[in-house]
C-alpha positions as a printed Julia matrix, in Angstrom:
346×3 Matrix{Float64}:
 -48.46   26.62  -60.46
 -50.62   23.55  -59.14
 -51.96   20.9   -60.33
 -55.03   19.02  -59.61
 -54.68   15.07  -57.64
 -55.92   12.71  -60.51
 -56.41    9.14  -59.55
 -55.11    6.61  -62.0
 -58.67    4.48  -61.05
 -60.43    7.59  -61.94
 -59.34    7.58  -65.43
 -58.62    3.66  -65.7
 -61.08    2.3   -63.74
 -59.42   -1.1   -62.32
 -61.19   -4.67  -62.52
 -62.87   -5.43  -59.32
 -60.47   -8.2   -58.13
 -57.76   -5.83  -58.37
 -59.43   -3.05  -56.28
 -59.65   -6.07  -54.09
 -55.74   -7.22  -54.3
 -54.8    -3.57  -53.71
 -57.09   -2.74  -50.55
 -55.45   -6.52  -48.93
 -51.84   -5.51  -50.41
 -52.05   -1.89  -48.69
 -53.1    -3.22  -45.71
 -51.93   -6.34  -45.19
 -48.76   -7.39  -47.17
 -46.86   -4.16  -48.38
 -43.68   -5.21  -46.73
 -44.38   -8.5   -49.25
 -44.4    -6.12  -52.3
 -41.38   -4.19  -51.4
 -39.38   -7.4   -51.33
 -40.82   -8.53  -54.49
 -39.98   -5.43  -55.86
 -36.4    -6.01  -54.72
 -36.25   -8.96  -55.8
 -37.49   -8.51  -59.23
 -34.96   -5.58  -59.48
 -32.08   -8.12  -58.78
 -33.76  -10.37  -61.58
 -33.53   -7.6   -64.12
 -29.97   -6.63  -64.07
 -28.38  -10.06  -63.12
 -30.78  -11.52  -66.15
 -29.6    -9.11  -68.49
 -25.9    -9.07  -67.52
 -25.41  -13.54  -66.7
 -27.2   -13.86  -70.81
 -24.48  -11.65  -71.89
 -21.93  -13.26  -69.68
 -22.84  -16.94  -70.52
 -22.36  -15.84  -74.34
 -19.34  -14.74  -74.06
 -18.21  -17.66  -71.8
 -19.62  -20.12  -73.68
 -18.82  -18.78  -77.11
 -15.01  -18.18  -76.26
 -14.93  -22.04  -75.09
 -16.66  -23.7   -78.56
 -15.01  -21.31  -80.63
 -18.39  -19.72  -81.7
 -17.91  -15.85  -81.0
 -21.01  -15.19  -79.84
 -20.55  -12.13  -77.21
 -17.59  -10.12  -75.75
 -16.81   -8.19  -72.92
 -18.78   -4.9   -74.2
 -21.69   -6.99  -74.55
 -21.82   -8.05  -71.3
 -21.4    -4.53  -69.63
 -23.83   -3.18  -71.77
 -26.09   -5.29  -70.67
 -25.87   -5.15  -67.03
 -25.85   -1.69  -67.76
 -29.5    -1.66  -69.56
 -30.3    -4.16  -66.76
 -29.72   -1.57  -63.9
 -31.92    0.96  -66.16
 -34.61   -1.06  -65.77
 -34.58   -2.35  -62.25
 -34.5     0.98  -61.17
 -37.22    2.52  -63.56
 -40.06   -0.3   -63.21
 -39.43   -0.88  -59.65
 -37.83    1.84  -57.43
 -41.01    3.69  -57.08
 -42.45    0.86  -54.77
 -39.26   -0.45  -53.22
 -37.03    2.65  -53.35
 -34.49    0.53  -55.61
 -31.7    -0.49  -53.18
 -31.48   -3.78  -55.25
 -28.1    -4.24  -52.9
 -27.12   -4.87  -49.69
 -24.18   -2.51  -49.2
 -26.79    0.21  -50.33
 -29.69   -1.26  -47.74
 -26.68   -1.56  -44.68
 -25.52    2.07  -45.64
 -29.01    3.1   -45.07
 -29.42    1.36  -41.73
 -26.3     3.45  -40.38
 -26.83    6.66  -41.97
 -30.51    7.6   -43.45
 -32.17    5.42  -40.28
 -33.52    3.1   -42.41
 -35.45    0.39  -40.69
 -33.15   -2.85  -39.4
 -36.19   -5.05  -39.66
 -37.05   -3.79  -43.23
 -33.14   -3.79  -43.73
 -33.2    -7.6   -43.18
 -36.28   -7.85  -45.67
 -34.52   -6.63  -48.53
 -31.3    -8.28  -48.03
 -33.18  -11.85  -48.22
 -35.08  -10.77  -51.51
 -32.19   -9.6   -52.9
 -29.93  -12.34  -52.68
 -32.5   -14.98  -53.25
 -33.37  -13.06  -56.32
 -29.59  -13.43  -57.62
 -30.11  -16.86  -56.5
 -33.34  -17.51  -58.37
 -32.12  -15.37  -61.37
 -28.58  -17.46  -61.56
 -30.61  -21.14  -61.58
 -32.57  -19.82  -64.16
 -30.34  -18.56  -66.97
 -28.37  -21.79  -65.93
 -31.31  -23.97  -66.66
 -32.05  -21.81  -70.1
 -28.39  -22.23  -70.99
 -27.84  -25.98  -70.02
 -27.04  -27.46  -72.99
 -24.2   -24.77  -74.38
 -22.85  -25.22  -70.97
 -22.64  -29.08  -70.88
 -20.53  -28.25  -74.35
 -18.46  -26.51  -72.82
 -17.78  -28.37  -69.74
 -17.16  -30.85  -72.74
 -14.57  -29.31  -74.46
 -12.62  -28.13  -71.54
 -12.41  -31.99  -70.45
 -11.52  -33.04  -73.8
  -8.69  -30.43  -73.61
  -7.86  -31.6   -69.96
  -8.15  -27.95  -68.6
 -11.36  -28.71  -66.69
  -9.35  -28.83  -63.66
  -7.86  -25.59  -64.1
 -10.6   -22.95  -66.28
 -14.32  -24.57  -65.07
 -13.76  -22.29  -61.77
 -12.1   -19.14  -63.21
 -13.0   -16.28  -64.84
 -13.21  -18.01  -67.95
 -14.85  -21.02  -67.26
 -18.66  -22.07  -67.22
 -19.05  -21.8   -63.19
 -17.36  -18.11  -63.45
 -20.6   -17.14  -65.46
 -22.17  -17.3   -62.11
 -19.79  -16.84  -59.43
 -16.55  -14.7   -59.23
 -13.43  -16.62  -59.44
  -9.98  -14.91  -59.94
  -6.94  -17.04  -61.6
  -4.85  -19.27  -59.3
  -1.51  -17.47  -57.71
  -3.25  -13.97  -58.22
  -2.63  -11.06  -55.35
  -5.78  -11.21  -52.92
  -3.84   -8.07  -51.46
  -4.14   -6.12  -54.93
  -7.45   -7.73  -55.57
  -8.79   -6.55  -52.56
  -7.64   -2.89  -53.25
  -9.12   -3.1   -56.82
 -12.43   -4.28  -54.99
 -12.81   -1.72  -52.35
 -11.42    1.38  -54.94
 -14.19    0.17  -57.78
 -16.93   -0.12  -55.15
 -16.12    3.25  -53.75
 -16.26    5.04  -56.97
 -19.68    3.19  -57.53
 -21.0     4.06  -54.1
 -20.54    7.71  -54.91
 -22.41    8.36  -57.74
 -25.23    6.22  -56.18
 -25.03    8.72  -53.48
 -25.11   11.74  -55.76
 -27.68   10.4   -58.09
 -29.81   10.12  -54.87
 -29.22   13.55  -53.55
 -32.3    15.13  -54.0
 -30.43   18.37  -54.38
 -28.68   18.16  -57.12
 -30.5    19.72  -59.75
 -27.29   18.75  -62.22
 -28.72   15.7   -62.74
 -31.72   15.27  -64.98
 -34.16   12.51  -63.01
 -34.29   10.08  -66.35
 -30.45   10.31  -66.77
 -29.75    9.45  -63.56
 -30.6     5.21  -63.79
 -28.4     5.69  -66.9
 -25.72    7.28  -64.61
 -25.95    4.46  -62.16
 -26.15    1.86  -64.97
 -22.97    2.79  -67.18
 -20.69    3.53  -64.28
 -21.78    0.14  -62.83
 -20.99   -1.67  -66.07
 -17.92    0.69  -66.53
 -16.52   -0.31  -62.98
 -17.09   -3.96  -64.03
 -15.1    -4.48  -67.32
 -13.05   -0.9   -67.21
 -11.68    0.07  -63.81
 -10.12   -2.82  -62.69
  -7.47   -5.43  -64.03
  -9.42   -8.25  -62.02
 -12.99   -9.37  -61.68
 -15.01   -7.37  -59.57
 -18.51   -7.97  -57.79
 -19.41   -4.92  -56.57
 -22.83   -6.11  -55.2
 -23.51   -8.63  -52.74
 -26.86   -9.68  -54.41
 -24.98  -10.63  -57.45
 -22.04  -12.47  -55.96
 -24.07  -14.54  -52.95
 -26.77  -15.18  -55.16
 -24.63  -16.6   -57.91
 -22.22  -18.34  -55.65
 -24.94  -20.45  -53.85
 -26.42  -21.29  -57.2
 -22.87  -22.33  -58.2
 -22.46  -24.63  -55.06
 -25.8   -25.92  -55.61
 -24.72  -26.6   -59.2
 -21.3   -27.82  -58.71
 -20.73  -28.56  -55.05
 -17.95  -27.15  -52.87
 -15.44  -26.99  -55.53
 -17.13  -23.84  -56.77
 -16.99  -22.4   -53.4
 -13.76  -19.33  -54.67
 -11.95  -20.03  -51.72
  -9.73  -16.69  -49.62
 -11.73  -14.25  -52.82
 -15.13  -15.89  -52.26
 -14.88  -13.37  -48.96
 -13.27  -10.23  -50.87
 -16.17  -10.31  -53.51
 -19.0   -11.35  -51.55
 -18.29   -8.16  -48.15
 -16.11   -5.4   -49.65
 -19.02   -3.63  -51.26
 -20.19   -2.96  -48.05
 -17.81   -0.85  -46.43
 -16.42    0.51  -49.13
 -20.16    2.23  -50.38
 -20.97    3.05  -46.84
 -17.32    4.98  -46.82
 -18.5     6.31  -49.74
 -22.28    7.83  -48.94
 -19.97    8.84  -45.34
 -17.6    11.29  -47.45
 -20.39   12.11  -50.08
 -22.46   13.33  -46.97
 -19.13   15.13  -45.43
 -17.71   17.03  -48.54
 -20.19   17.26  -51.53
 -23.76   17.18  -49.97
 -25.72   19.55  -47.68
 -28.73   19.61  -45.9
 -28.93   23.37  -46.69
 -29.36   23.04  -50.61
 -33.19   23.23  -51.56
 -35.08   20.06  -53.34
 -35.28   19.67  -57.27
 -38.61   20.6   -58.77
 -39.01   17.26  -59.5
 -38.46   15.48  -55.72
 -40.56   18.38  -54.67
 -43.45   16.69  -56.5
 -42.12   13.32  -56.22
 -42.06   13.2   -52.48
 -45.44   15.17  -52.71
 -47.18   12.08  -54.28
 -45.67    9.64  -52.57
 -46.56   11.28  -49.24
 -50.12   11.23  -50.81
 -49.8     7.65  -51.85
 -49.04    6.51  -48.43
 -51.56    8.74  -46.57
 -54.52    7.5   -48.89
 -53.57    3.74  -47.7
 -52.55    4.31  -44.46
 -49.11    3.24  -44.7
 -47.15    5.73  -42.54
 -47.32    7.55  -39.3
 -49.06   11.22  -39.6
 -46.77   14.14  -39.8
 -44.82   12.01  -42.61
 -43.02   14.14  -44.51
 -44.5    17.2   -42.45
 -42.51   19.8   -44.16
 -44.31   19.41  -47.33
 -47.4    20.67  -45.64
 -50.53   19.23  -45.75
 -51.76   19.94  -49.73
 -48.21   19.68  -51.41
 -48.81   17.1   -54.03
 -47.39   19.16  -56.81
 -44.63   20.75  -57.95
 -45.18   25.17  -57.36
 -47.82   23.72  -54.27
 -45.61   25.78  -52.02
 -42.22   27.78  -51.68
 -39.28   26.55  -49.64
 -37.79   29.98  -49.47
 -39.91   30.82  -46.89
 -39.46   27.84  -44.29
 -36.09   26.51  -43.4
 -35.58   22.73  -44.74
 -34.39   20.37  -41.67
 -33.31   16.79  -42.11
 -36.95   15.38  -42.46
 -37.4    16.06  -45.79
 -33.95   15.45  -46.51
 -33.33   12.39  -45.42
 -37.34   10.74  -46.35
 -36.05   11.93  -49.52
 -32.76    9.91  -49.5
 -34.25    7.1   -48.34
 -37.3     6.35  -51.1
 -35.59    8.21  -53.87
C-alpha cells in the first residue's frame, strides 16, 4: 500500500515571512536549528525535573512539604517525553553528550556536528539551571536562611539536601567515591541500553510512542531507584548545573573528587553499553519496523527537497520510498546504510 507525498504548505499554506525563514534556515543555518533543537531538549527535561527538585529541596528545609522524591522523578521523566517528542525529529534527540560521543565512535556521526551539540547541550543545562534559580530566588534565600539560623549552612548548602544540590550533584562528606563511582557507571549502563534498544530500528517490540516513555521512566527510575547515592547520568545536566552553581555560589560549589565521577562516567559507561547492545542483542540482519521504513522515507524526502544531504542518501530506500508498503525488503539484502542512517536520526 502507498501513499501519496502531501506537503504540510499545501494544506496550511505558511505566511510569506516564514516561507522566507525556511528557504534561509535550509540553506543557510540548519546546523543553527539542530543545536537549538538540542538545546531546547535539555531545557525541557532539566526544567521539568530542577521545579520538582527545588520543591522538594526547598520544602524539606522550611518545613512546608511541598514535593518529594516521586515528584521529582516523575517529572524528569515527563520532561524526557517531551524533549524527545517536540524535538528529535529535527535534531535526532541526543540531548546528551555520552549519547553524541557514542555516536562519533560507533554510528560515524560527524566530530564537527559532535562538537555542535555538546555546546548546546550543556549551555542549555546552563541556561535552564539560571533560570529556575532566578524563578525560585526568593524560597531559596529562605532557605539559605534557615540553614544559617540552624548553623548547618556550612555543612547541608552543598549536599544533596541543600539549596546548591538543586543544581549541582553533591554527595555527603566521608562517603565512598569508590562505591559511588560503581553506582555511577552500573546506573548509566543500564540507561545506555535501553537508549540503544529504543533506537534500534529493528525492534518491532517496541511501539514508536512508548518508546520516549521507555527512555523517560527508566531515566527517572535510575535517578531516585537504582542507586543508594545521587546519580547524574547526563553530562548536560551535571556541567550545566554545576557552572550555574559556581556562577551562583563561587568555588565552594565546585563538588570536589565527585564533581569528576558525575560530570564523565556517563560517557564510557553508555558507549560500553551501545558496544555490547551492538555485540549481543542487535543485528544488522533484522529488517526495519513499518514505521522507520516510512520514517526514514520522509526524512530522506525532507532533506532531498532542501538540499541538505549528499545524493544516494539513504540509497537503499530507492528513489520513491516515502511510505510505508513503497517497496519490499525481502527482495534486496539490507547493508549497514540504512542501518546505521537509521540509528543515527532515529
Amino acid at each position: 500500500m502507498t501513499y501519496p507525498t502531501v506537503y504540510l504548505r499545501d494544506v496550511a499554506p505558511p505566511p510569506q515571512f516564514m516561507t522566507y525563514w525556511e528557504r534561509f534556515k535550509h540553506k543557510e543555518v540548519h546546523w543553527l536549528v539542530e543545536m537549538v533543537a538540542e538545546m531546547l531538549g535539555v531545557f525541557l527535561f532539566v526544567y521539568a525535573g530542577l521545579g520538582a527538585a527545588a520543591a522538594f529541596v526547598v520544602g524539606s528545609i522550611t518545613a512546608q512539604q511541598i514535593g518529594s522524591l516521586y515528584t521529582v522523578g516523575f517529572a524528569y521523566a515527563i520532561g524526557i517525553v517531551l524533549a524527545i517528542t517536540l524535538c528529535a525529529s529535527t535534531s535526532g534527540g541526543h540531548f546528551h553528550p555520552g549519547v553524541t560521543i557514542t555516536f562519533v565512535l560507533l554510528r560515524g556521526f560527524p566530530l564537527r556536528k559532535a562538537a555542535r551539540y555538546i555546546f548546546a547541550q550543556i549551555f542549555g543545562g546552563y541556561l535552564t539551571c539560571l533560570i529556575v534559580y532566578v524563578q525560585w530566588k526568593d524560597l531559596i534565600v529562605l532557605a539559605e536562611g534557615v540553614l544559617k539560623e540552624k548553623g548547618v549552612y556550612g555543612t547541608l548548602m552543598f549536599s544533596p539536601s541543600g539549596p546548591a544540590g538543586i543544581f549541582a550533584l553533591y554527595v555527603l562528606p566521608g562517603t565512598n567515591l569508590h562505591r559511588v563511582l560503581m553506582n555511577e557507571f552500573v546506573t548509566d549502563f543500564v540507561v545506555g541500553l535501553v537508549i540503544c534498544g529504543c533506537l534500534d530500528p529493528t525492534n518491532h517490540l517496541i511501539p514508536p510512542a512508548a518508546a520516549p516513555w521507555l527512555v523517560g521512566f527508566t531515566y527517572s527510575v535510575a535517578i531516585w531507584g537504582y542507586s543508594p547515592t545521587a546519580v547524574a547520568a547526563n553530562s548536560a545536566r551535571d556541567l550545566g548545573g554545576r557552572f550555574m552553581a559556581l556562577t551562583i555560589w563561587g568555588s565552594q560549589a565546585a563538588g570536589g573528587p565527585y564533581a569528576a565521577i558525575s560530570a564523565l562516567t556517563n560517557v564510557p559507561a553508555t558507549i560500553l553499553a551501545f558496544t555490547v547492545y551492538d555485540l549481543f542483542l542487535g543485528s544488522s540482519t533484522r529488517t526495519l519496523t513499518p514505521y522507520h521504513v516510512n520514517f526514514l522515507g520522509a526524512h530522506k524526502k525532507y532533506h532531498e527537497d532542501n538540499n541538505l544531504v549528499p545524493e544516494g542518501y539513504l540509497s537503499a530506500l530507492g528513489p520513491n520510498d516515502d511510505a510505508i508498503g513503497s517497496r519490499s525488503f525481502d527482495t534486496k539484502p539490507i547493508g549497514d546504510s540504512v542501518i546505521e542512517v537509521a540509528a543515527k536520526i532515529v
